[in-house]
N, C-alpha and C positions, 0 to 999 in steps of 0.2 A: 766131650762133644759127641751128637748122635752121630754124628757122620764117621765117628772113628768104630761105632758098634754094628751101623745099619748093612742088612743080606741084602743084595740085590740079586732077583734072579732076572735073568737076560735068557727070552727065549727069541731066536734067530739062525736060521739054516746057513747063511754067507759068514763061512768062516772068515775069511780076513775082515770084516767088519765086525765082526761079535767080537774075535779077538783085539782087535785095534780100541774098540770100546770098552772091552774089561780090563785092557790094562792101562786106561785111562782111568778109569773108577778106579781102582786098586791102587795107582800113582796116589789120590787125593784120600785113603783112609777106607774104601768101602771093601767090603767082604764080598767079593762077586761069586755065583754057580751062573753055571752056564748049559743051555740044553738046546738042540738043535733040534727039536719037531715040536709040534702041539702034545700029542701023548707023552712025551717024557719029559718035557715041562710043568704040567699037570703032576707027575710023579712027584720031580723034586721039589715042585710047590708043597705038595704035600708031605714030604718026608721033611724034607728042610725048614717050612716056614719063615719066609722071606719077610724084610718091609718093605719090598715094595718088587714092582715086577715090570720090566721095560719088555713089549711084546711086539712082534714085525707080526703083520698080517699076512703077509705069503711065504706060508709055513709048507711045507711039502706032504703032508697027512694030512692034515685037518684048517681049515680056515683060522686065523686068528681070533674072527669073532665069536666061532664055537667057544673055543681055548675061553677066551673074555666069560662067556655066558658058563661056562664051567666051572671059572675060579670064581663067579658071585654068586656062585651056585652056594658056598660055603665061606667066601672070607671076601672081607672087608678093605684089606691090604689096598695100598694104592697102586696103580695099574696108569701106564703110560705108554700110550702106542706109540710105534716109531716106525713109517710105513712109508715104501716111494709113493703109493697111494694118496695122491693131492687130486683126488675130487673130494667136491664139498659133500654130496654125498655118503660117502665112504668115513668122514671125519664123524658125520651128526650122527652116522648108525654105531659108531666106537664109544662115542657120549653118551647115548641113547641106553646102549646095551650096558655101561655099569665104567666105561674108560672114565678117568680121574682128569686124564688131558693125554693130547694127540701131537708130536712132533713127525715130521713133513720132511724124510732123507731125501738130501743130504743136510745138515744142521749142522751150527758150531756147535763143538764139545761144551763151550761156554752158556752157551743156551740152555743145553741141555738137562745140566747139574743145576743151572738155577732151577730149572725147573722138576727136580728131583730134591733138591732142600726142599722147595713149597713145600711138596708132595707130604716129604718126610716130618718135615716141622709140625702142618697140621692133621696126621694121622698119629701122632702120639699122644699118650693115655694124659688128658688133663688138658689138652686142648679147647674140649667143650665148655669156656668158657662160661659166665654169666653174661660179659660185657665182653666188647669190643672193642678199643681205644683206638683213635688215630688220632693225628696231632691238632686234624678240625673238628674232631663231633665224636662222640660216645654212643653204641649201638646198647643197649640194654634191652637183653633178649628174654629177658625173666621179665620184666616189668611191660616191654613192646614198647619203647619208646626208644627216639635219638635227640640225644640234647649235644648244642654247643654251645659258645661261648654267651649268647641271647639268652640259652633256656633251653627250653622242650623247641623243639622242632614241628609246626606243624605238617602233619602225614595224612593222607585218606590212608582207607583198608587197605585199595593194593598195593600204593604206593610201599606200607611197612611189610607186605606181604613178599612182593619182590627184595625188600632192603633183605629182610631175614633170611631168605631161600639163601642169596648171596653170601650171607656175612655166616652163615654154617658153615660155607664151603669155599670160605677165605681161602685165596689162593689157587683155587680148580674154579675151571671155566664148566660152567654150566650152562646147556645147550638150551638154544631156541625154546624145542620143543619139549622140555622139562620145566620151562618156566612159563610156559602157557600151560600145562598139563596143571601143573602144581599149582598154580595160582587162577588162574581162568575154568580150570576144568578140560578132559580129553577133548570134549568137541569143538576147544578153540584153538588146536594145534598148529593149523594153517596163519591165522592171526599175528601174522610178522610184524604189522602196525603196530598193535598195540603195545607192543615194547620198545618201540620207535619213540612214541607217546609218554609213555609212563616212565623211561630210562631219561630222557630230556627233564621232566619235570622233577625227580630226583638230583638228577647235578644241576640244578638252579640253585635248588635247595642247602645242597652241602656240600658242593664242590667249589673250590678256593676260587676256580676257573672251567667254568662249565664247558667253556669250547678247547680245554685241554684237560680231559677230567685225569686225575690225578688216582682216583680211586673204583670209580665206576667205571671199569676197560671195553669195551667191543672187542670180540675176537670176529671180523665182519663176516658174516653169513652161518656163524657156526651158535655163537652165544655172547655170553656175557662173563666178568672174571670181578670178584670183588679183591682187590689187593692191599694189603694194609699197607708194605712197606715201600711200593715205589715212590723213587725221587719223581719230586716235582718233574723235572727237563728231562725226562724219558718219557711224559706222556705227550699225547700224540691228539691232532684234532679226529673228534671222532662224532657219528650220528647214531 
């Protein structure tokens, strides 16, 4: 299993919390380093090569989101903020600047590794599918179509434009304003509607239950999450 192989580096200055949290990772199979500022984070990122990297934004040298803008300076690895930092602001600029996803201390432990498998599951070599399977409809990213159990699916441009943006980054919540950037263009970034609109009209489409979408998540005010594997009865009504 990868979870008995994957480095996690854990940068965070509050010792009893970095400690409490590595050797809760370590309890379930993970390899933990641990580094207490931005600059010596950076180091063992770079000595070490991590898969993945859980970062607290109030670091005592350097801001968090330098540290972020640093390590996508050079790698790709998954990156997960962990920050008492709960303005929505502060979340979309972690997104924005290269974060993978954003947990909100204090958090279950339980939470948290779920959300460190995503991370880790779809940043492994071979993930970049052709297709996509869920158990209603098939994402076919070579070809630009979604077919279910009817056939082809019909799609306008943005609608398959948004589907794809999402279904690259199964499992990571992509923000607002990367899917208006990416799909609308920089000058529609304000443009909150139009994902209001265009998110609605997708789970009509292929959601089992469009007012409890199952696959299409809101994360509200931050973005959007395509998820393959959630159960039915954990989704949640959403706009």
């Amino acid at each position: 299993m990868r979870s008995q192989m994957s480095r996690i580096l854990v940068i965070d200055d509050e010792a009893p919390f970095a400690r409490a949290l590595s050797i809760g990772l370590r309890a379930r199979g993970y390899e933990v380093v641990w580094a207490v500022t931005g600059r010596a984070g950076l180091d063992v990122a770079a000595q070490e090569h991590p898969d993945l990297t859980l970062l607290d934004l109030g670091l005592p040298d350097l801001d968090g989101i330098e540290v972020l803008e640093a390590l996508r300076a050079w790698t790709s690895i998954p990156v997960i903020v962990l920050s008492a930092r709960n303005q929505e602001e502060s979340k979309i600029e972690a997104l924005d600047r290269g974060a993978d996803d954003y947990v909100t201390k204090p958090f279950a432990m339980g939470e948290l590794l779920a959300r460190v498998r995503a991370a880790l599951r779809h940043s492994t070599p071979g993930m970049d599918e052709a297709t996509v399977q869920t158990e209603h409809f098939t994402i076919d990213l070579v070809a630009k179509k979604v077919m279910d159990s009817r056939g082809q699916v019909r799609l306008t441009s943005t609608e398959w434009q948004m589907i794809e943006l999402l279904a690259r980054h199964a499992g990571k919540l992509v923000s607002q304003r990367q899917l208006l950037r990416e799909v609308w263009g920089p000058e529609f970034e304000d443009e909150i509607d139009y994902l209001r609109v265009y998110m609605a009209r997708i789970r009509r489409k292929l959601e089992p239950n469009p007012s409890r979408p199952r696959y299409f998540l809101t994360e509200p005010g931050m973005g959007y999450r395509f998820q393959v594997s959630l159960l039915p009865e954990l989704g949640s009504p959403e706009t």
